[in-house]
N, C-alpha and C positions, 0 to 999 in steps of 0.2 A: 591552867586547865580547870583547876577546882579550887574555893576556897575551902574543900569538904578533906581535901586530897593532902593526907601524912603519912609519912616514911618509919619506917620500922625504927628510927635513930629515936624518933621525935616519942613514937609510940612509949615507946624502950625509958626513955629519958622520963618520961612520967607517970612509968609503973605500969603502963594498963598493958593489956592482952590483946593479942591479935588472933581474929579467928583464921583468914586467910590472907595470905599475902599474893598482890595478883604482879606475876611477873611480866612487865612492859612488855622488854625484847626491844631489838634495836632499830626493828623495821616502826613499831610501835613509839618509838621515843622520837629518831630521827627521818623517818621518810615523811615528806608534808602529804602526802594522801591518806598513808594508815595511822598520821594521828588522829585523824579523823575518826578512825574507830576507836580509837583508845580511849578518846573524849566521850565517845555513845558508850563503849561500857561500863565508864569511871561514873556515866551520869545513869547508868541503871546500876550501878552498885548504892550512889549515893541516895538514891530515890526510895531503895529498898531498905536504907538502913544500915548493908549489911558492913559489918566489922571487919574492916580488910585493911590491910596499908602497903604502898612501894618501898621498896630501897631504895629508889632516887639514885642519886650519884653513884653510891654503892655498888649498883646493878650492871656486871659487865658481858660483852657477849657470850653464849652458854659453851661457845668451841665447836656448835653445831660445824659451819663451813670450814675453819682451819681441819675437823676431823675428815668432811668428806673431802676436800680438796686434797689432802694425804700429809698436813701437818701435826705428827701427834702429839709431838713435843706440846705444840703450841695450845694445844684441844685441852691437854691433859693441864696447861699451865694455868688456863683460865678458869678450866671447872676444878683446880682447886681454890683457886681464890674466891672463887665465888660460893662452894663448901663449906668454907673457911668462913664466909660471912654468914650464910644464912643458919649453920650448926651454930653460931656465937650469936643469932639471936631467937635460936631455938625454934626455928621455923618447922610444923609440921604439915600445913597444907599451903598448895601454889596453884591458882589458877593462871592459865594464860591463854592468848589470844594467836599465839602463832605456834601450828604444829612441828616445826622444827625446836623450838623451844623446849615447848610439852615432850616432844620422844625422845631430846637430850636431857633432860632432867628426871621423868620417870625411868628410862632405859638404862642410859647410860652413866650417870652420875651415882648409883648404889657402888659399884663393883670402885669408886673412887671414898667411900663413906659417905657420900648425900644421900638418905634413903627418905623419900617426902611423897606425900598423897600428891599426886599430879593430877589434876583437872584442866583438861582444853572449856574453852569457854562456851562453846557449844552445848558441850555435857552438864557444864553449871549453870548454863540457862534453861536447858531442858526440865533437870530439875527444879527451878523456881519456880518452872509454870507448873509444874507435875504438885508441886505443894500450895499451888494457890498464891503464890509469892507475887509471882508478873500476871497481871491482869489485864489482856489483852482488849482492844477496844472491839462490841461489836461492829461488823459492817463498815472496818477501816480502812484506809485505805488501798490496803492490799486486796480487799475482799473482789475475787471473780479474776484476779491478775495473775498470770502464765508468769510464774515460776520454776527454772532448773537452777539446781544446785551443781557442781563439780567437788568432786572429791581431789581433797590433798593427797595426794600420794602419804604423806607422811602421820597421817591421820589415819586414814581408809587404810589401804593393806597394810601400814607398819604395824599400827596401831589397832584393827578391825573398830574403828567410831566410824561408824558409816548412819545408823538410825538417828542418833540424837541432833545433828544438825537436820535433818529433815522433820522430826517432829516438831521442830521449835516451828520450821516453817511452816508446817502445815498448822499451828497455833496460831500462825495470823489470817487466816480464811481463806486462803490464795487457792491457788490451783496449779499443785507442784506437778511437773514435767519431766520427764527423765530423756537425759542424753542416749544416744544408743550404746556408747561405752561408760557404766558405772558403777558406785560399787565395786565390788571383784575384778571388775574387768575396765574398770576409771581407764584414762587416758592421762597423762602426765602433762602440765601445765609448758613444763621446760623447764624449770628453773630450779629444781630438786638438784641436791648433790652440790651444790657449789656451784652446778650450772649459771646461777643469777649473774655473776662476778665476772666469768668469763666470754669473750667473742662467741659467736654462734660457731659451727664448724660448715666446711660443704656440706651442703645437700639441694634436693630439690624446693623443700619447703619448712618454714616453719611451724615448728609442735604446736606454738600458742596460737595460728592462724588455722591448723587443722582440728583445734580444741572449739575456737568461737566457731567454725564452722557448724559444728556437730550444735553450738549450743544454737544459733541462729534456727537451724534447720528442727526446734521444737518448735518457733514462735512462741518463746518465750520473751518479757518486756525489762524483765533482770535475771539477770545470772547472780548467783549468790556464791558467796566463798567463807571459808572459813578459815584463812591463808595472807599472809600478807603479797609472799610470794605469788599466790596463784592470784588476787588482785592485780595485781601488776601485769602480769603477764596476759589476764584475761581483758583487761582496761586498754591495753594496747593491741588487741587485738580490733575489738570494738575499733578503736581509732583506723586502725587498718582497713579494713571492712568499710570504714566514713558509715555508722551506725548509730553516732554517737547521740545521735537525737531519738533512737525508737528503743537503743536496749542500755539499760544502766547496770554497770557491775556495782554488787553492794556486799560490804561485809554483814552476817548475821546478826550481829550487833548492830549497826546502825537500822538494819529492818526493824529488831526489837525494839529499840527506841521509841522509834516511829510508831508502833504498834502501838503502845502501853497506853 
């Protein structure tokens, strides 16, 4: 991924200090499209400088899906081991790239003793631009291109981050778009709750085909996310649709990349 890219062992092992530790997640480790993003935001960490490192091997799922699927035993078994690792190397701040992650680590990992400054990676890019950090190019590519965003369920109302992915966007010159249902009133990708994992059930249609619909119908030329989940779900849609040549789904980090 990076010859830039050190794990908290390595960090640990020769004394130095870590300002942020940015937690993968496992759609981020193992799905081959969203490490694509992992890659864009490992290469704007490394570009920035900033003092961050993974846990690598260490890093196991946060117990998000076994909690919503209704396994607690197994939620509660994972997010202590993973407690247990990141208290033993004194971790205080995590950014990460997947909102299911972010609201099991801020939310729910205190009331188990993980108590840790939680940053989705939207909000710590927002910030970078807000300090002068990301320097976005004039007149880039993006500049005059129809942009919507969709909101994570898990972000957006769990959460209320609804602004900071949009400011990032509007930081690359575009010309953001809004779906008819978002924000407060977002529309759910499908894949929330453990839904990912399992069969669709009856109905007459699906969520993620009545989501791209809403996003088509801005004429917008990407849809952006800030979800590994809601990538998926939106990218298959697109396929559905046979779009795949006029609208690209992108995570916000790989926009920002492209931007800088």
């Amino acid at each position: 991924m990076s010859s830039q890219l050190r794990t908290m062992a390595e960090a640990t092992a020769k004394g130095e200090t870590v300002d942020v530790l940015f937690w993968v997640g496992c759609a981020g480790s193992f799905d081959e499209r969203y490490k694509r993003v992992t890659v864009s935001f490992v290469n704007i960490l490394n570009k920035l400088s900033i003092n961050y490192a993974v846990l690598g091997e260490e890093e196991t799922c946060t117990g998000d899906p076994a909690r919503r699927a209704g396994n607690e035993f197994l939620f509660q078994m994972q997010a202590i081991s993973n407690i247990q690792v990141l208290n033993g190397y004194g971790v205080t701040k995590i950014v990460t790239a997947c909102p299911h992650c972010f609201n099991t680590l801020k939310n729910e990992y205190p009331e188990l003793g993980g108590n840790y400054e939680v940053i989705h990676h939207s909000t710590f890019l927002q910030q970078l631009i807000n300090d002068g950090k990301v320097k976005l190019k004039d007149g880039g590519e993006f500049k005059g291109k129809k942009i919507t965003y969709h909101d994570s369920c898990y972000l957006g109302r769990a959460n209320n981050v609804y602004e900071a992915p949009r400011e990032v966007l509007k930081a690359l010159d575009a010309d953001l778009v809004e779906m008819k249902r978002c924000k407060t009133t977002g529309l759910c990708c499908g894949a929330g709750g453990a839904q990912m994992f399992k069969e669709a059930e009856n109905g007459k249609k699906e969520i993620n085909l009545e989501r791209i619909e809403e996003a088509i119908e801005t004429g917008a030329q990407i849809v952006a996310s800030g979800c590994p989940f809601c990538l998926t779900m939106l990218a298959d849609g697109v396929k559905n649709k046979e779009k795949e040549g006029e609208i690209e789904v992108k995570d916000i980090a790989e926009l920002i990349e492209k931007g800088i």
